[in-house]
N, C-alpha and C positions, 0 to 999 in steps of 0.2 A: 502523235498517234502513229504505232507501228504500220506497214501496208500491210502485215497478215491479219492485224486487228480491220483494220480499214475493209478488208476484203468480206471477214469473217459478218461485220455489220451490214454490209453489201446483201451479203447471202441471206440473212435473219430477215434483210427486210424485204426482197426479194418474194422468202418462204412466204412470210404478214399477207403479202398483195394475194401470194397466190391461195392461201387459207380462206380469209375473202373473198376473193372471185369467186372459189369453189359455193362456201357458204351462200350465195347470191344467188348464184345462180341454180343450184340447187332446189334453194328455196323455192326461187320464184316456178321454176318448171313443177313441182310438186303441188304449186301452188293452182299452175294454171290447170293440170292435171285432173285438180279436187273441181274444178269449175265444168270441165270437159266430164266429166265423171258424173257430176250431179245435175248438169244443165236440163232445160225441159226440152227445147229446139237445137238443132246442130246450126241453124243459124245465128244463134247468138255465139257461137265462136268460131270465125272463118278458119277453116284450117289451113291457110297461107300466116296466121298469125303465129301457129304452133311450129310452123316449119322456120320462121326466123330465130325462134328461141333455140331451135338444135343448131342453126346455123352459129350462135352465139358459142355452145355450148363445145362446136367442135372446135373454135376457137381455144375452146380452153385446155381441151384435149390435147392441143398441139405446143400448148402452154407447159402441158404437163410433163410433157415428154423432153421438155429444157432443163426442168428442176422437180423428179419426181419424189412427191411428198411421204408416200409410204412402199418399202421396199418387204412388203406381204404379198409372200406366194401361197398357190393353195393347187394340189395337183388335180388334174381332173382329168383319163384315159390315160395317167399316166405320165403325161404333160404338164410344168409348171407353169402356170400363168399367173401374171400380180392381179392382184382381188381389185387395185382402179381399176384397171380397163373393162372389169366385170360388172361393177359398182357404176363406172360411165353408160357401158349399152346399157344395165337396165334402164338410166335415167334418162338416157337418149327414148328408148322403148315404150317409156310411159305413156307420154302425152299419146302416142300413136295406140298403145289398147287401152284409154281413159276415153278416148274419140269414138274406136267403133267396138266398144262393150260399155253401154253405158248401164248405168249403176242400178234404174228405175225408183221404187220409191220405198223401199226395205229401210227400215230404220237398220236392223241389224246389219242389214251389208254394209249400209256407210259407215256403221261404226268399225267392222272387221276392214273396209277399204283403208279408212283412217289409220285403224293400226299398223296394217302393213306399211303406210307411205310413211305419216310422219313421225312413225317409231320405231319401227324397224330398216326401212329405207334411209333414214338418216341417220341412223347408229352403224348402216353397211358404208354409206360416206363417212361417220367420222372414223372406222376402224379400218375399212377398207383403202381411203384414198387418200386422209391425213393422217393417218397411223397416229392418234388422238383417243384418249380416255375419256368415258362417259363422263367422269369427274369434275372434266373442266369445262363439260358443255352444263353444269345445275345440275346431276343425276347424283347429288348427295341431299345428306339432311340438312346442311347447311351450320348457322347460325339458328339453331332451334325456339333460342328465348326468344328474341328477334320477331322470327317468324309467326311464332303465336301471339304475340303482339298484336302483331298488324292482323290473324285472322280474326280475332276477337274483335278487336276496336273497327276494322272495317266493316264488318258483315253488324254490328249493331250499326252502323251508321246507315247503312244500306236497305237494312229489314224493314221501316215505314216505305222506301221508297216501293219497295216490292207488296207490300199491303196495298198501297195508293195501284201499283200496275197491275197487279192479280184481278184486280175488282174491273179491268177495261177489259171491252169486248174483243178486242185486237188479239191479245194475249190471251183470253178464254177460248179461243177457237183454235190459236194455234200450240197451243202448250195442255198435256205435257205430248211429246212428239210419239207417246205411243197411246194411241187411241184407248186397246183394252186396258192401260193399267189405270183407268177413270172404274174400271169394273168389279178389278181383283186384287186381292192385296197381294197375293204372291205373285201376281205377273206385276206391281210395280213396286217390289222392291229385289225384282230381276232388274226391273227396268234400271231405276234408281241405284241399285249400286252394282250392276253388271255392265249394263248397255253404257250407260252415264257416267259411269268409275272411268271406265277403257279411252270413252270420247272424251269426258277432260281430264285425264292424263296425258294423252296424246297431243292433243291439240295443247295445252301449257307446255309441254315438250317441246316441240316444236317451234312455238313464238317466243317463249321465256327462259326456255334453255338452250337449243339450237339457233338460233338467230340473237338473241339478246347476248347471250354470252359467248357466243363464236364470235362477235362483230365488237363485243367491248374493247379489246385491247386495241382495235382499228379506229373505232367510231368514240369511243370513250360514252358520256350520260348521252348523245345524240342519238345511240340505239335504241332507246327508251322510245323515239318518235318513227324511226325506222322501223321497229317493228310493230306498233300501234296501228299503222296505216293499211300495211295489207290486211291484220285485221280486224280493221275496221271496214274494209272492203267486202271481206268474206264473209259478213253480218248481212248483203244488204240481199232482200226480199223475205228481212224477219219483218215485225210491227215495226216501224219509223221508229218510234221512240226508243227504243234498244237499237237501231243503226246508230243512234246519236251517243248513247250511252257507253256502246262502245269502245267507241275512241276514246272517251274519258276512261273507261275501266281498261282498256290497253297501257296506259301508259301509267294508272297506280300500279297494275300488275306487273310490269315494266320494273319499276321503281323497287318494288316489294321484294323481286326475284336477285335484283344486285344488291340489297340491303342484307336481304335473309345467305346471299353466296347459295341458291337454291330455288329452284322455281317450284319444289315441294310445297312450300307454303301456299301458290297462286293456285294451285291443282287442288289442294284444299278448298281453300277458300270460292272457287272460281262452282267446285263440285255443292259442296255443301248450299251456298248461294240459290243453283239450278236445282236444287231439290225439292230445298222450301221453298221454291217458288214457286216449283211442280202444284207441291200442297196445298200452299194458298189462291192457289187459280183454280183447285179443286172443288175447296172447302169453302171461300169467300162468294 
Protein backbone atom coordinates (compact mmCIF):
# COMPACT_ATOMS: atom_id res chain seq x y z
CA UNK A 1 0.00 0.00 0.00
CA UNK A 2 1.14 3.37 -1.27
CA UNK A 3 1.67 6.26 1.92
CA UNK A 4 -0.66 8.55 -0.24
CA UNK A 5 -3.26 5.76 -0.04
CA UNK A 6 -2.20 5.04 3.54
CA UNK A 7 -2.68 8.66 4.42
CA UNK A 8 -5.82 9.09 2.42
CA UNK A 9 -7.54 5.90 4.74
CA UNK A 10 -5.97 7.89 7.59
CA UNK A 11 -8.12 10.86 6.81
CA UNK A 12 -11.52 8.75 5.88
CA UNK A 13 -11.38 7.30 8.98
CA UNK A 14 -10.36 10.20 10.96
CA UNK A 15 -13.57 12.04 9.02
CA UNK A 16 -15.99 8.27 10.38
CA UNK A 17 -14.77 9.20 14.27
CA UNK A 18 -15.57 12.66 13.75
CA UNK A 19 -19.27 12.12 11.82
CA UNK A 20 -19.97 10.12 14.89
CA UNK A 21 -19.02 12.08 17.73
CA UNK A 22 -20.99 14.89 15.94
CA UNK A 23 -24.11 12.51 15.53
CA UNK A 24 -23.72 11.55 19.42
CA UNK A 25 -23.53 14.02 20.71
CA UNK A 26 -25.93 16.02 19.04
CA UNK A 27 -28.29 13.65 19.73
CA UNK A 28 -27.92 13.17 23.12
CA UNK A 29 -27.95 17.23 23.85
CA UNK A 30 -31.32 17.58 21.85
CA UNK A 31 -32.15 14.78 23.65
CA UNK A 32 -31.62 16.12 27.01
CA UNK A 33 -33.05 19.44 25.81
CA UNK A 34 -36.58 17.58 25.00
CA UNK A 35 -36.39 16.54 28.94
CA UNK A 36 -35.37 20.14 30.21
CA UNK A 37 -38.30 21.34 27.85
CA UNK A 38 -40.84 19.03 29.03
CA UNK A 39 -39.87 18.44 32.64
CA UNK A 40 -42.64 19.16 35.57
CA UNK A 41 -39.74 20.35 38.24
CA UNK A 42 -36.43 21.95 37.45
CA UNK A 43 -35.36 19.65 39.94
CA UNK A 44 -35.40 16.62 38.20
CA UNK A 45 -32.54 18.00 36.01
CA UNK A 46 -29.59 19.65 37.89
CA UNK A 47 -28.26 22.08 35.80
CA UNK A 48 -24.60 21.18 36.54
CA UNK A 49 -25.72 18.00 34.49
CA UNK A 50 -26.43 20.29 31.37
CA UNK A 51 -23.23 22.15 31.85
CA UNK A 52 -20.94 18.89 31.55
CA UNK A 53 -22.68 17.96 28.18
CA UNK A 54 -21.39 21.62 26.61
CA UNK A 55 -18.26 20.93 28.28
CA UNK A 56 -18.31 17.59 26.09
CA UNK A 57 -19.51 19.42 23.20
CA UNK A 58 -16.71 22.14 23.18
CA UNK A 59 -14.47 19.44 23.03
CA UNK A 60 -15.60 18.64 19.92
CA UNK A 61 -15.74 22.01 18.69
CA UNK A 62 -12.04 22.05 19.01
CA UNK A 63 -12.04 18.61 17.31
CA UNK A 64 -13.58 20.43 14.67
CA UNK A 65 -11.38 22.89 13.90
CA UNK A 66 -8.43 19.99 13.20
CA UNK A 67 -10.59 18.40 10.30
CA UNK A 68 -13.44 20.54 9.40
CA UNK A 69 -16.28 18.44 7.92
CA UNK A 70 -18.24 21.00 5.87
CA UNK A 71 -16.57 24.14 4.22
CA UNK A 72 -20.48 26.15 3.93
CA UNK A 73 -20.47 29.72 4.20
CA UNK A 74 -23.42 31.79 4.43
CA UNK A 75 -22.86 35.78 4.75
CA UNK A 76 -24.64 37.52 7.33
CA UNK A 77 -23.71 41.84 7.83
CA UNK A 78 -21.83 41.12 5.15
CA UNK A 79 -19.41 38.79 6.64
CA UNK A 80 -18.79 35.08 5.86
CA UNK A 81 -19.08 32.81 8.41
CA UNK A 82 -19.11 28.69 8.01
CA UNK A 83 -22.83 27.58 9.02
CA UNK A 84 -20.77 24.80 11.86
CA UNK A 85 -19.90 27.27 13.94
CA UNK A 86 -23.63 28.58 13.72
CA UNK A 87 -25.12 25.16 13.76
CA UNK A 88 -22.53 24.54 17.08
CA UNK A 89 -23.89 27.74 19.22
CA UNK A 90 -27.18 27.04 18.49
CA UNK A 91 -26.71 23.43 20.06
CA UNK A 92 -24.49 24.63 22.60
CA UNK A 93 -27.79 27.31 23.29
CA UNK A 94 -30.33 24.86 23.50
CA UNK A 95 -30.14 23.04 26.70
CA UNK A 96 -29.79 26.74 28.19
CA UNK A 97 -33.48 28.09 26.66
CA UNK A 98 -34.93 24.34 27.02
CA UNK A 99 -34.08 25.12 31.00
CA UNK A 100 -35.37 28.54 31.55
CA UNK A 101 -38.37 28.62 28.92
CA UNK A 102 -39.98 25.61 29.63
CA UNK A 103 -42.60 24.29 27.27
CA UNK A 104 -45.70 24.00 29.96
CA UNK A 105 -48.33 21.54 28.94
CA UNK A 106 -49.58 22.65 25.06
CA UNK A 107 -49.79 19.67 23.20
CA UNK A 108 -49.26 21.89 20.05
CA UNK A 109 -46.11 23.48 21.36
CA UNK A 110 -44.44 20.23 21.92
CA UNK A 111 -45.28 19.26 18.76
CA UNK A 112 -43.97 22.56 16.92
CA UNK A 113 -40.77 22.36 19.70
CA UNK A 114 -40.23 18.69 18.20
CA UNK A 115 -40.03 20.09 14.90
CA UNK A 116 -37.82 22.58 15.25
CA UNK A 117 -35.22 20.28 17.28
CA UNK A 118 -35.37 17.00 15.81
CA UNK A 119 -36.20 18.08 12.13
CA UNK A 120 -35.09 20.98 11.50
CA UNK A 121 -32.08 21.29 14.03
CA UNK A 122 -30.72 18.19 12.82
CA UNK A 123 -30.96 18.72 9.06
CA UNK A 124 -28.88 22.32 10.15
CA UNK A 125 -26.22 19.62 11.64
CA UNK A 126 -26.27 17.26 8.80
CA UNK A 127 -25.98 20.28 6.06
CA UNK A 128 -24.60 22.64 8.07
CA UNK A 129 -21.63 20.82 9.85
CA UNK A 130 -21.19 17.45 7.84
CA UNK A 131 -22.09 18.99 4.50
CA UNK A 132 -24.19 15.49 4.20
CA UNK A 133 -27.53 14.91 2.17
CA UNK A 134 -30.89 14.13 3.75
CA UNK A 135 -30.52 10.96 1.59
CA UNK A 136 -28.23 9.25 3.41
CA UNK A 137 -29.64 9.97 6.81
CA UNK A 138 -33.55 7.69 5.50
CA UNK A 139 -35.15 11.02 4.12
CA UNK A 140 -35.98 8.86 0.72
CA UNK A 141 -38.74 6.37 -0.05
CA UNK A 142 -36.50 3.75 0.13
CA UNK A 143 -37.02 0.07 -0.83
CA UNK A 144 -40.96 0.70 -1.16
CA UNK A 145 -42.06 -3.05 -1.62
CA UNK A 146 -40.07 -3.89 1.43
CA UNK A 147 -41.46 -1.32 3.31
CA UNK A 148 -45.08 -2.14 2.85
CA UNK A 149 -44.34 -5.32 3.80
CA UNK A 150 -43.46 -4.95 6.97
CA UNK A 151 -46.34 -2.02 7.45
CA UNK A 152 -49.02 -4.32 6.73
CA UNK A 153 -47.80 -7.53 8.46
CA UNK A 154 -46.65 -5.52 11.58
CA UNK A 155 -49.65 -3.32 12.38
CA UNK A 156 -52.07 -6.65 11.91
CA UNK A 157 -49.66 -8.36 14.39
CA UNK A 158 -49.88 -5.48 16.71
CA UNK A 159 -53.89 -4.44 16.24
CA UNK A 160 -55.16 -7.27 19.14
CA UNK A 161 -52.37 -6.09 21.16
CA UNK A 162 -53.84 -2.48 20.97
CA UNK A 163 -57.65 -3.87 21.39
CA UNK A 164 -56.41 -5.82 24.72
CA UNK A 165 -54.57 -2.07 25.78
CA UNK A 166 -57.30 0.39 24.56
CA UNK A 167 -59.83 -1.32 27.00
CA UNK A 168 -57.17 -0.54 30.29
CA UNK A 169 -57.77 2.37 32.45
CA UNK A 170 -54.03 3.50 32.27
CA UNK A 171 -54.39 4.12 28.58
CA UNK A 172 -57.99 5.60 28.78
CA UNK A 173 -57.16 8.45 30.73
CA UNK A 174 -53.93 9.17 29.21
CA UNK A 175 -54.63 8.89 25.36
CA UNK A 176 -55.65 10.50 22.93
CA UNK A 177 -53.14 13.53 24.14
CA UNK A 178 -55.71 16.01 23.21
CA UNK A 179 -58.52 16.08 25.38
CA UNK A 180 -61.12 18.03 22.93
CA UNK A 181 -60.65 15.58 20.04
CA UNK A 182 -62.87 12.78 22.55
CA UNK A 183 -65.63 15.78 21.43
CA UNK A 184 -65.27 16.81 17.73
CA UNK A 185 -64.50 15.29 14.83
CA UNK A 186 -62.69 18.08 13.07
CA UNK A 187 -60.54 19.01 16.05
CA UNK A 188 -59.39 15.20 15.79
CA UNK A 189 -58.66 14.68 12.64
CA UNK A 190 -56.50 18.06 13.16
CA UNK A 191 -55.37 16.21 15.89
CA UNK A 192 -54.63 12.81 14.03
CA UNK A 193 -53.23 13.90 11.01
CA UNK A 194 -51.77 17.36 11.81
CA UNK A 195 -50.59 17.47 15.39
CA UNK A 196 -49.62 13.49 15.19
CA UNK A 197 -48.42 13.43 11.29
CA UNK A 198 -45.57 16.33 12.55
CA UNK A 199 -44.81 14.38 15.93
CA UNK A 200 -44.10 11.08 14.20
CA UNK A 201 -42.38 12.16 11.58
CA UNK A 202 -40.08 13.89 13.52
CA UNK A 203 -39.56 11.86 16.14
CA UNK A 204 -38.85 8.51 13.37
CA UNK A 205 -36.62 11.17 11.94
CA UNK A 206 -34.79 11.52 14.31
CA UNK A 207 -34.12 7.89 16.01
CA UNK A 208 -34.55 5.94 12.58
CA UNK A 209 -33.04 8.20 10.24
CA UNK A 210 -30.64 10.39 12.09
CA UNK A 211 -29.18 8.27 14.60
CA UNK A 212 -29.82 4.71 12.90
CA UNK A 213 -28.37 5.61 9.73
CA UNK A 214 -25.84 8.31 10.68
CA UNK A 215 -24.16 5.56 13.19
CA UNK A 216 -24.61 2.40 10.60
CA UNK A 217 -21.46 2.58 8.71
CA UNK A 218 -19.68 3.06 12.45
CA UNK A 219 -21.85 0.73 14.64
CA UNK A 220 -23.04 -1.65 11.83
CA UNK A 221 -26.98 -3.83 13.06
CA UNK A 222 -25.61 -2.56 16.83
CA UNK A 223 -27.45 0.77 16.12
CA UNK A 224 -30.49 -1.13 15.99
CA UNK A 225 -30.02 -1.21 20.07
CA UNK A 226 -28.17 2.12 20.23
CA UNK A 227 -30.81 3.93 19.29
CA UNK A 228 -33.89 1.79 20.93
CA UNK A 229 -32.41 2.76 24.32
CA UNK A 230 -32.71 6.38 24.43
CA UNK A 231 -36.01 5.78 23.17
CA UNK A 232 -37.06 3.63 25.27
CA UNK A 233 -35.98 6.26 27.95
CA UNK A 234 -38.10 9.06 26.42
CA UNK A 235 -41.23 6.77 26.91
CA UNK A 236 -40.88 6.63 30.60
CA UNK A 237 -44.04 8.54 32.67
CA UNK A 238 -46.33 6.97 29.82
CA UNK A 239 -48.57 3.66 31.26
CA UNK A 240 -45.76 1.01 32.26
CA UNK A 241 -46.75 -1.20 29.77
CA UNK A 242 -45.85 1.02 26.68
CA UNK A 243 -42.42 1.89 28.60
CA UNK A 244 -41.90 -1.83 28.03
CA UNK A 245 -43.20 -2.10 24.83
CA UNK A 246 -41.15 0.22 23.64
CA UNK A 247 -37.91 -1.07 23.59
CA UNK A 248 -39.36 -3.81 21.77
CA UNK A 249 -41.12 -1.53 19.06
CA UNK A 250 -37.58 0.44 19.04
CA UNK A 251 -35.60 -2.01 17.69
CA UNK A 252 -38.46 -3.65 15.04
CA UNK A 253 -38.46 -0.10 13.88
CA UNK A 254 -34.75 -0.04 14.02
CA UNK A 255 -34.59 -3.07 11.94
CA UNK A 256 -37.62 -1.96 9.50
CA UNK A 257 -35.69 1.36 8.68
CA UNK A 258 -32.23 -0.49 7.52
CA UNK A 259 -34.35 -3.23 5.70
CA UNK A 260 -36.65 -0.61 3.93
CA UNK A 261 -33.00 1.86 3.23
CA UNK A 262 -35.80 4.54 4.82
CA UNK A 263 -37.40 5.20 8.05
CA UNK A 264 -40.52 6.36 5.83
CA UNK A 265 -42.10 3.13 6.38
CA UNK A 266 -41.49 3.32 10.58
CA UNK A 267 -43.24 7.05 10.29
CA UNK A 268 -46.03 5.12 8.79
CA UNK A 269 -46.43 2.56 10.54
CA UNK A 270 -45.41 4.17 14.01
CA UNK A 271 -48.51 7.08 12.81
CA UNK A 272 -51.07 4.91 11.60
CA UNK A 273 -50.59 2.52 14.89
CA UNK A 274 -51.03 6.02 17.26
CA UNK A 275 -54.12 6.70 15.63
CA UNK A 276 -56.09 3.52 15.79
CA UNK A 277 -55.14 3.45 19.03
CA UNK A 278 -56.39 6.99 19.65
CA UNK A 279 -59.72 5.21 18.30
CA UNK A 280 -59.87 2.32 20.16
CA UNK A 281 -59.32 4.00 23.52
CA UNK A 282 -62.36 6.08 22.29
CA UNK A 283 -64.69 3.81 21.04
CA UNK A 284 -63.83 0.50 23.37
Amino acid sequence: MSIPTLVEEQREGIKGRLISTVIIISSVLIMISHELYNRTTREQWPFFNVSIMLVVLLYLVLRLREERLSDRKIKIGGREIYTDNLVLLLLLALPFLAYFYPGGSSYARWVIFNFLTLLLLTWAVIAGILGENLKRFGFQLGDIKTGAKFILVLFLLVLPVFIFGARRAEFKSYYPFYPEARTNIWIFLYYAFVLRAIYMLVWEFFFRGYITFGLFPAFGYWVILIQTIPFGIMHIGKPILEVYGSFFTGVVLGYVAIKSKSFVPCFILHWLSAVVFDILVMIL
